[in-house]
DOLOLUM-885328 format. One record per residue (C-alpha): residue in one letter; chain; y, x negated, z negated. Coordinates in steps of 0.05 Angstrom, whole numbers. Example, Ala and Ser with C-alpha at 12.3 -4.5 7.8 and 13.67 -1.06 7.14 Angstrom:
REM residues 2
[a, A, [-90, -246, -156]],
[s, A, [-21, -273, -143]],
END
This chain:
REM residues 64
[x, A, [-961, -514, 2323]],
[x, A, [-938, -576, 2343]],
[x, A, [-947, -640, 2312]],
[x, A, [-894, -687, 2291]],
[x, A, [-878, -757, 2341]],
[x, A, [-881, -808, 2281]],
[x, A, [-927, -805, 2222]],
[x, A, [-914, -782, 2148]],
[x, A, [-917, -848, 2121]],
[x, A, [-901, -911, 2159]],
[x, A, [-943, -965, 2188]],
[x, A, [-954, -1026, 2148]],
[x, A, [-943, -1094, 2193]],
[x, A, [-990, -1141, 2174]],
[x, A, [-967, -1189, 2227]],
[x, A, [-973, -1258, 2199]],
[x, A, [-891, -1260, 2200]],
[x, A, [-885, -1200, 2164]],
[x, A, [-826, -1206, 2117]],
[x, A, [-801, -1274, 2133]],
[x, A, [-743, -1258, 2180]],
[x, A, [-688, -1252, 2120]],
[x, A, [-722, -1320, 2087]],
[x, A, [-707, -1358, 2158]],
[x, A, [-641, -1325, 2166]],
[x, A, [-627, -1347, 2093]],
[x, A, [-651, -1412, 2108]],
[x, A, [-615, -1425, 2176]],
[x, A, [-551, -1407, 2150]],
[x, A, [-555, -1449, 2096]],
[x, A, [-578, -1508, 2140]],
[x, A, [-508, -1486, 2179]],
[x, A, [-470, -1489, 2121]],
[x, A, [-501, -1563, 2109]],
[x, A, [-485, -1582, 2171]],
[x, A, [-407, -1553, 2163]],
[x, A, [-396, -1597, 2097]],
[x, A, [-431, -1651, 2120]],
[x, A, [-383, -1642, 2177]],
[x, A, [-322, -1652, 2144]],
[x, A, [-343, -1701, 2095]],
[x, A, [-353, -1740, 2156]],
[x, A, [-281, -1731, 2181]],
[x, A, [-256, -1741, 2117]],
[x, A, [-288, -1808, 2112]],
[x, A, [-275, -1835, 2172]],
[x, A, [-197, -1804, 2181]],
[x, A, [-181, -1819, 2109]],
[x, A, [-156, -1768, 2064]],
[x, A, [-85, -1771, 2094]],
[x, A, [-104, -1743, 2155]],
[x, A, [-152, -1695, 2129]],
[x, A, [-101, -1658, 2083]],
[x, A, [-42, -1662, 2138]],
[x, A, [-91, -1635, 2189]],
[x, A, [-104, -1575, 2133]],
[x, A, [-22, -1573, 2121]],
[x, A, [-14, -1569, 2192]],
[x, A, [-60, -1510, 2197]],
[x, A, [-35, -1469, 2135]],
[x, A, [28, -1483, 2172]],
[x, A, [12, -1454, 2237]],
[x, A, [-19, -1394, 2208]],
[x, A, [39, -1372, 2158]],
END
């Protein structure tokens, strides 16, 4: 009889970063998502609100 390719059970990774890819995908996109806000506070600050909202006008505009 022949035996199966892959085991009945699977192997256990006991790498040292075993489990920690979704926490630093979790934690880079959050650091993006910083970044994005922190972003356009900046703009918003330094264009005035004026500008901000007719920039945002502007695009609703152009998309509808």
């Amino acid at each position: 009889m022949a035996q199966p390719a892959h085991p009945a059970r699977p192997l256990q990774d006991n790498s040292p970063t075993a489990g920690r890819t979704p926490s630093v995908l979790l934690w880079a996109g959050a650091g993006a998502g910083g970044l994005i806000v922190i972003g356009a506070l900046a703009l918003w600050f330094h264009y005035g609100t004026q500008v901000f909202f007719e920039m945002i006008r502007t695009g609703f505009a152009a998309c509808f």
